[in-house]
Structure formats: structure tokens, C-alpha cells
C-alpha positions in Angstrom: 0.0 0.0 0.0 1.4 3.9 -0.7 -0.2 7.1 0.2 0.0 10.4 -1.9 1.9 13.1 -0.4 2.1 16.5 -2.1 5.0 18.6 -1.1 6.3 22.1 -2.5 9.6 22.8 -3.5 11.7 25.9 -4.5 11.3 26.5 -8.1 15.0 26.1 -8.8 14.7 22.3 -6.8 11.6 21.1 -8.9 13.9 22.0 -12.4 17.1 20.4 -11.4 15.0 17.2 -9.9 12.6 17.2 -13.4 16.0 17.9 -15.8 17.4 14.6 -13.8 14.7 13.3 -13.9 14.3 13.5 -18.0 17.6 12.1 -18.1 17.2 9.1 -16.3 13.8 8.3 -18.3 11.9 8.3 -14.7 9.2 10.7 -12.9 10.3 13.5 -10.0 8.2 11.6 -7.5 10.5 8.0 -8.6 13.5 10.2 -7.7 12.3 11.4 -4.7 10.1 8.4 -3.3 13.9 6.7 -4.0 16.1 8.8 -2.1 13.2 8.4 1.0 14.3 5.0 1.2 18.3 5.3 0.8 17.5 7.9 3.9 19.0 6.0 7.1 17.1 8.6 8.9 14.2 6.7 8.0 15.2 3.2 9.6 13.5 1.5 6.5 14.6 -1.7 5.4 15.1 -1.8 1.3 14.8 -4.7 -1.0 18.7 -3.5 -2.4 19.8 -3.6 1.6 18.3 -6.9 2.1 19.8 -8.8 -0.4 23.4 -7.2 0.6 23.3 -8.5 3.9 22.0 -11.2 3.2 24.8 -12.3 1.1 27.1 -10.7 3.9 26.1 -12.8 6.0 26.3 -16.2 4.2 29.8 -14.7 3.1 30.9 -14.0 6.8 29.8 -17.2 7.9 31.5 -19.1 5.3 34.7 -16.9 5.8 34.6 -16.9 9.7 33.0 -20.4 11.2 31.2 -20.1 14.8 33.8 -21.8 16.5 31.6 -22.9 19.5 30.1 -25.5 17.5 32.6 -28.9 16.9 32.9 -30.2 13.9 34.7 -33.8 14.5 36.3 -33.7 11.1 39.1 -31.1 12.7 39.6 -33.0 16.0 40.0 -30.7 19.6 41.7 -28.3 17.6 38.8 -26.7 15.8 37.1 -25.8 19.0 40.1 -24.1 20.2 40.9 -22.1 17.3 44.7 -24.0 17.0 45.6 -25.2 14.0 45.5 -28.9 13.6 
């Protein structure tokens, strides 16, 4: 669901947002409904963030194992964090 919001801005803001606008091939209210959600301010999670951290994740994990969990294939010394 969205709701309409109508806002005014300074002359010289509407031209340089419809010029950028024209260029990119999308709408002033794309461009500015789009820089809402980049706004951390906002505390909005994105699609674009939650595929990033998503693949962080699985990329940390895989790069940094929990070592509180054993894995018997590495003996004592995978729980300690020695090398074998």
C-alpha cells in the first residue's frame, strides 16, 4: 500500500529534480520516493539492503565459522581455534 503526499519545492529544486529526472527516463516523484528509502534517517529496510546483507552474511559465515560449534572432522583443535 502507498499514500499520496504532495509537497512544495523551491522552483530552482523542482527543475534540477525534473532535468534529472528527463535524463534518467523516470518521474520526480520516482526520484524522490527513491532517495526516502536510501535515507538511514528513515530506519526502512530496502529490497537492495536486504539482499546485501543477506549475502554478507552467508559470506561471513562461510569466511569466519562459529567456533563454539565442533565439527569432529578437525579433531580438539577446531574448538580451540589452534591449527591442527
Amino acid at each position: 500500500m502507498s499514500k499520496s503526499v504532495t509537497i512544495r519545492v523551491p522552483d530552482d529544486v523542482y527543475a534540477e529534480l525534473k532535468g534529472r529526472a528527463d535524463a534518467e527516463g523516470t518521474t520526480v516523484t520516482e526520484l524522490i520516493t527513491s532517495a526516502a528509502l536510501r535515507d538511514t534517517r528513515l530506519n526502512l529496510p530496502t529490497p537492495h539492503a536486504d539482499r546485501f546483507l543477506a549475502g554478507a552474511h552467508e559470506a561471513f559465515t562461510e569466511a569466519f565459522p562459529d567456533p563454539s560449534r565442533s565439527d569432529p572432522s578437525h579433531g580438539d583443535s577446531y574448538r580451540s581455534g589452534r591449527a591442527a
